[in-house]
C-alpha positions in Angstrom: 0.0 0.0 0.0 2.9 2.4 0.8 4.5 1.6 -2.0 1.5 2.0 -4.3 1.0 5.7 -2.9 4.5 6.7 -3.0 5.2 5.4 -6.6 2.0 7.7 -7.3 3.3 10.5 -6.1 6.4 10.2 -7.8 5.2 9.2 -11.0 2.6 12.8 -10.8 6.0 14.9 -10.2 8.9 13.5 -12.3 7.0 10.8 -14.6 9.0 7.6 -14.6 10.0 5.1 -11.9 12.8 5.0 -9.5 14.6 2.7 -7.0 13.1 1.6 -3.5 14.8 2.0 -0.5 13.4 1.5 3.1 14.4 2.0 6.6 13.4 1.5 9.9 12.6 3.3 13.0 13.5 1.2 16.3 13.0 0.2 19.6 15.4 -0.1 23.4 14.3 -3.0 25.0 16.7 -2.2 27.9 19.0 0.0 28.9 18.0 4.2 29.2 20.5 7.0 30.0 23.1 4.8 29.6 24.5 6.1 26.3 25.9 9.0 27.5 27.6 7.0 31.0 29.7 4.6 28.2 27.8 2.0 28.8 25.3 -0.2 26.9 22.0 -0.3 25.0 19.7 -2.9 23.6 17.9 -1.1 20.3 16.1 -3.6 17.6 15.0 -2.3 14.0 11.2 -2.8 14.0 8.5 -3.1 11.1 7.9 0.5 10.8 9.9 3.1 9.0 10.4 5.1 6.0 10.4 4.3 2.6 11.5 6.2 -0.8 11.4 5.8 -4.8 14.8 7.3 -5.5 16.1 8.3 -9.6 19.4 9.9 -10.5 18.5 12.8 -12.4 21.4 14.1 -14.1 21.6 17.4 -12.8 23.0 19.3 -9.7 19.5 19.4 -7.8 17.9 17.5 -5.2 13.6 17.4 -6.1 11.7 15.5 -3.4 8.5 15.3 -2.3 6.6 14.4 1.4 4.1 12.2 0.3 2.7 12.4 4.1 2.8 15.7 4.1 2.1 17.2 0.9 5.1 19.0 0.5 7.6 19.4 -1.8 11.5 20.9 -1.6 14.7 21.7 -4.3 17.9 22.5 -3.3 21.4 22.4 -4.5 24.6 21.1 -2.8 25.4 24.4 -1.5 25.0 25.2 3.0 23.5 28.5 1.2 20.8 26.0 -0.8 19.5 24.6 2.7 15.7 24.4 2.4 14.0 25.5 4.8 11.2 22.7 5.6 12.3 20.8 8.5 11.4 17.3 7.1 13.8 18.4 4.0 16.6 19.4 6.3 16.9 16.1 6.9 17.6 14.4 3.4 19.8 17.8 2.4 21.7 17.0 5.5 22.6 13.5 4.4 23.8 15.1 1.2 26.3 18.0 2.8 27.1 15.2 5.2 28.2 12.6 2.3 29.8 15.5 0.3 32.1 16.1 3.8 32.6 12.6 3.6 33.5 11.7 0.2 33.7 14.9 -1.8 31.5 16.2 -4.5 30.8 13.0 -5.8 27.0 13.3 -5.0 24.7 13.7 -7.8 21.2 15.1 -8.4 18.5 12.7 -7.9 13.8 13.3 -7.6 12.4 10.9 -4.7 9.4 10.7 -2.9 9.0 9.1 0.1 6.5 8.2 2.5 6.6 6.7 6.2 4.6 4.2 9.0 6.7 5.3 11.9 5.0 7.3 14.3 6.1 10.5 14.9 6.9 11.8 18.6 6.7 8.4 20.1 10.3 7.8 20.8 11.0 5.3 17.4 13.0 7.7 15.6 11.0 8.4 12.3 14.0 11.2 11.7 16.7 8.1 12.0 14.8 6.6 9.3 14.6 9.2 6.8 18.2 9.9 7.1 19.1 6.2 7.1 17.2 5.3 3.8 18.8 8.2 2.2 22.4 7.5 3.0 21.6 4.2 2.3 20.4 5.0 -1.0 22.6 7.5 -2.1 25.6 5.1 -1.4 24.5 2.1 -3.3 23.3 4.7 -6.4 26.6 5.7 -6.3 29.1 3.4 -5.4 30.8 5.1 -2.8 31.7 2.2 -0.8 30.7 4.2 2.7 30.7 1.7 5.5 27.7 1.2 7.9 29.4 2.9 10.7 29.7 6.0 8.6 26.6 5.8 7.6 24.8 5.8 10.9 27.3 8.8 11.6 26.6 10.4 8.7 22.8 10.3 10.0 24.1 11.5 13.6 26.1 14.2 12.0 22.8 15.5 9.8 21.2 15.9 13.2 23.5 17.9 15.1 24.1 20.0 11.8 21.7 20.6 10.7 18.7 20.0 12.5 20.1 21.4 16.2 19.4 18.0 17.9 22.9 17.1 19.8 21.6 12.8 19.5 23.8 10.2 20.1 24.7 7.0 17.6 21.8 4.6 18.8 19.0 5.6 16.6 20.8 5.7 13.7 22.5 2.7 14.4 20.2 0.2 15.0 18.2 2.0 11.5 21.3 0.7 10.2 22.4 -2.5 11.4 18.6 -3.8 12.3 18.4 -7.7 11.5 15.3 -9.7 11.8 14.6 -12.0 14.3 17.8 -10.0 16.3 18.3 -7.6 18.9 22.0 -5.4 19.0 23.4 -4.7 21.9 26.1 -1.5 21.1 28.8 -0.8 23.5 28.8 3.4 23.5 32.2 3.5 24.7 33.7 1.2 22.0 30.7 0.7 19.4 31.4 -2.6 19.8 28.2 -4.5 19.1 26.7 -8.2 19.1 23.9 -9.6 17.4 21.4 -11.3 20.3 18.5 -13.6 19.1 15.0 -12.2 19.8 12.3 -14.8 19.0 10.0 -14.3 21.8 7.1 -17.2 20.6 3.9 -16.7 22.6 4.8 -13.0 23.3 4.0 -9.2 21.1 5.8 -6.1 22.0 3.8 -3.6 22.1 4.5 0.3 22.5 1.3 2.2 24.3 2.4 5.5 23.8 0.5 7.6 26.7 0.4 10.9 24.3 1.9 13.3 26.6 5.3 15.1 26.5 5.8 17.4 29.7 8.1 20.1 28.9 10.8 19.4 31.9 12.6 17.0 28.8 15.8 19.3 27.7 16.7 21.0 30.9 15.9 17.5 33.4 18.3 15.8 30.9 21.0 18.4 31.4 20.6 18.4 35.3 21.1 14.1 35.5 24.2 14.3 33.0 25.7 16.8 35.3 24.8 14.5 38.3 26.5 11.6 36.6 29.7 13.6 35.7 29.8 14.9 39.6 29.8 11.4 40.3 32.3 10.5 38.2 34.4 13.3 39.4 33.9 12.3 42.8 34.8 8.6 42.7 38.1 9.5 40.3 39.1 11.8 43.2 38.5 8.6 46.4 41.5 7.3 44.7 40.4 5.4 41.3 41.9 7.6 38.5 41.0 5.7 35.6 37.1 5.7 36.0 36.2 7.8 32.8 32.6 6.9 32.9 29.9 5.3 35.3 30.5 2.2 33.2 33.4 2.2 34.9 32.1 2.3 38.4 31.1 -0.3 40.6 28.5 -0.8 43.5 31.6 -0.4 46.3 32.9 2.6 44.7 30.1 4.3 44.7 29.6 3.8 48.1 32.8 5.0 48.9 31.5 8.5 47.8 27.8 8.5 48.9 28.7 11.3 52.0 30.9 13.1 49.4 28.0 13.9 46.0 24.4 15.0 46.9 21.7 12.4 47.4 20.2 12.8 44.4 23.0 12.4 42.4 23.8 9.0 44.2 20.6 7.8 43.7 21.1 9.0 39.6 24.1 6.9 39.6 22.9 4.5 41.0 20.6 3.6 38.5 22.7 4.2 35.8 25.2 1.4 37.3 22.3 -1.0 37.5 20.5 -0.3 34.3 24.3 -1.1 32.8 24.2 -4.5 34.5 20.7 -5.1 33.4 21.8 -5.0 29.9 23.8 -7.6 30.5 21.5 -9.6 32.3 18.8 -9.2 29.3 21.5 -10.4 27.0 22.0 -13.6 28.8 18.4 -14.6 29.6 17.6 -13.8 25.9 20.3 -16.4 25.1 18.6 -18.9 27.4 14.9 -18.0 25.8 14.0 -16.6 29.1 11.7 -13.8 28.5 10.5 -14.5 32.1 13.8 -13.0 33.0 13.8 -10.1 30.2 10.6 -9.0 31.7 11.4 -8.9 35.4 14.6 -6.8 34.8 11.8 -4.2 32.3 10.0 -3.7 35.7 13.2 -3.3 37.5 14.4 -0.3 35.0 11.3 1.2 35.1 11.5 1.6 38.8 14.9 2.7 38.8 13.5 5.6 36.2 11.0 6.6 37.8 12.0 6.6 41.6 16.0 6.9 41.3 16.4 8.7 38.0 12.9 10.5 38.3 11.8 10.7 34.6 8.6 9.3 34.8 5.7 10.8 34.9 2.0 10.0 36.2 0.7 9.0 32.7 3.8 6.4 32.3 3.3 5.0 36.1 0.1 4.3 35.6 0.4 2.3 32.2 3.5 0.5 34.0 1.1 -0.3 37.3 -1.6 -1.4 34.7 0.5 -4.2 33.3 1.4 -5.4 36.1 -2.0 -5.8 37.3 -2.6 -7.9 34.1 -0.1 -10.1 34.0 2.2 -8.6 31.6 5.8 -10.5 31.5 7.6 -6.6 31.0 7.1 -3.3 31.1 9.0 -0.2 31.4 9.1 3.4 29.9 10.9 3.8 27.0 13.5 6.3 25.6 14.5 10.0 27.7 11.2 9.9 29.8 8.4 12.4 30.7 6.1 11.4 28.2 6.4 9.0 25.7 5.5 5.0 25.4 5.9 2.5 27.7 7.4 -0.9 26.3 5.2 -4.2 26.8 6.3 -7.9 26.2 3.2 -9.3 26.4 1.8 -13.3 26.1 -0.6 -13.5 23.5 -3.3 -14.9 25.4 -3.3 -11.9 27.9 -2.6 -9.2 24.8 -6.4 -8.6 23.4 -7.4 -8.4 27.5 -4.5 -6.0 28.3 -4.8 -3.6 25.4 -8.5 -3.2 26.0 -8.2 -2.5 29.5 -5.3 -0.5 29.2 -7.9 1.9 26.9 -10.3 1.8 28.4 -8.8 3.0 32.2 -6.5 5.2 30.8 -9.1 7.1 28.8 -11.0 7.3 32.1 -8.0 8.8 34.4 -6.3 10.9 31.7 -9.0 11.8 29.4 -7.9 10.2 26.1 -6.9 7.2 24.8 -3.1 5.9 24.7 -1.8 5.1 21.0 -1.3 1.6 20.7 1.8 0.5 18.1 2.5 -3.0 18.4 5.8 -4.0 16.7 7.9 -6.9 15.0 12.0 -7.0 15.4 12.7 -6.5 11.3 15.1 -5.4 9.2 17.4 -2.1 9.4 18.8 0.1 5.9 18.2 -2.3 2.8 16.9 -1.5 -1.0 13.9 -2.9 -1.6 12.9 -5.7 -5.0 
């Protein structure tokens, strides 16, 4: 159907056919605020994304058009030809960024593209866009760009040009995504490991509770500072070579709990744990003991929302809810203060759990949650 509607469209503004191209947004099945500590995190490729019909056009310019939105951009491969749309500072982003990369060895090219990822719910529809279009732009052209650079190239389009300072996760696992796997990335060393996710009997399922509070930016800020005091403070008790809270263990932190605040031990804290829990997830998952995968989603949700503090009302209550029905896991998902809430979920207990989850939520909050559920699939590819 998607590909019906986008061919449409591009048919209507350039005549002809292209290429297809898809990527994918993603999901963290464990393992928040840990980027940024050098420690661990747990993304998966999921069966919602972006897709694009993609023709070298022989000329210097870029013509694309937003099927979703109805909007159309041109621009050269020149900072002064940014457009100024924000959905098409994305792809001319990928296109300075490869240029940086490679030199002027980018040519002009028309697409349309379309997308299934939601937007705002924390599954990176903007890691998508600029994965399918590095993706496609390399394989056009035979530039022989790696996936590592790619996923940079992505990361690099955000902080450029779109003013969002992201780390490498969503644009990795856009990337990398493999069906039937989870990837858990080492942020210090981008080392990274392929776990098998084939959870029989179970759906994941993202209820996204269709708030965003505005504390996001600044809250962030305030728990990376606490984690870098804490760092500070541990180096200084005599272990010089801690660089990161990846570094630190349980005892150490102890050491310092009467020399750091107590709410940045308690942010610590968590961070230390939710590290280990990444680890713990990795090893249960290669035991096929989503028993143990789900426990350890309660645990980080706790640890978010009493330790770290970045829940929020909306997210307890879908958390409580699931427990109440018997849901294997569930935690909040991505920064916090709005946003989804995770689910692994037997299927006997899903139709129950989703209708009761709507149906009490609506009644508390006053609207309905968005319901996405989701299949681990594949990341950057071009499509038959």
């Amino acid at each position: 159907m998607m590909k019906e509607k986008i061919h449409e469209q591009f048919q209507k503004h350039f005549g002809g056919s292209g290429d297809f191209y898809a990527s994918a947004g993603r999901i963290n099945l464990i393992g928040e605020h840990t980027d940024y500590n050098g420690g661990f995190v747990f993304p998966g490729a999921i069966d919602k994304g972006m897709m694009a019909e993609i023709r070298l056009n022989g000329t210097d310019r870029v013509r694309v058009c937003s099927v979703d939105l109805n909007d159309s951009a041109e621009f050269g491969f020149r900072e002064e030809d940014a457009p100024s749309a924000s959905w098409a500072r994305y792809i001319f982003g990928v296109c300075m960024e490869i240029i940086k990369s490679r030199g002027p060895l980018l040519k002009g090219f028309d697409a349309a593209f379309a997308g299934d990822v939601p937007l705002g719910a924390g599954m990176s529809s903007s890691a998508a866009l600029e994965s399918t279009f590095a993706f496609a732009l390399d394989d056009m052209l035979g530039l022989g760009i790696d996936k590592f650079e790619l996923a940079r190239i992505g990361q690099r389009t955000e902080h450029n040009y779109c003013g969002v300072k992201c780390g490498i996760m969503d644009q990795f696992a856009s990337i990398f995504g493999k069906a039937g796997s989870l990837i858990r990335l080492d942020c210090r060393s981008l080392e990274y490991r392929y776990y098998p996710f084939h959870p029989h009997g179970y759906r994941l399922v993202l209820l996204d509770s269709a708030v965003k509070h505005e504390l996001a930016s600044s809250a962030y800020n305030r728990r990376r500072t606490s984690c870098e005091t804490v760092v500070a403070a541990v180096k200084a008790a005599g272990h010089p070579w801690v660089e990161f809270l990846r570094d630190v263990r349980p005892e150490m932190l102890e050491e310092v709990r009467g020399k750091v605040s107590a709410e940045d031990y308690m942010r610590a804290e968590y961070v230390i744990e939710e590290i280990q829990r990444v680890i713990d997830v990795c090893d249960a998952l290669e035991r096929d003991d989503y028993g143990t995968v789900g426990a350890k989603m309660y645990e980080t949700h706790h640890g978010m929302s009493r330790l770290y503090e970045v829940s929020c009302p909306e997210l307890d209550f879908l958390n409580d809810l699931a427990r109440e029905c018997g849901v294997t896991g569930s935690r909040v998902m991505g920064g916090g203060f709005g946003g989804c809430t995770i689910n692994l979920v037997k299927d006997n207990l899903y139709d129950e759990f989703i209708a009761k989850a709507v149906r009490e939520y609506a009644a508390r909050f006053g609207h309905e949650p968005k319901i996405y559920p989701v299949v681990i699939s594949d990341g950057a590819r071009k499509l038959e």
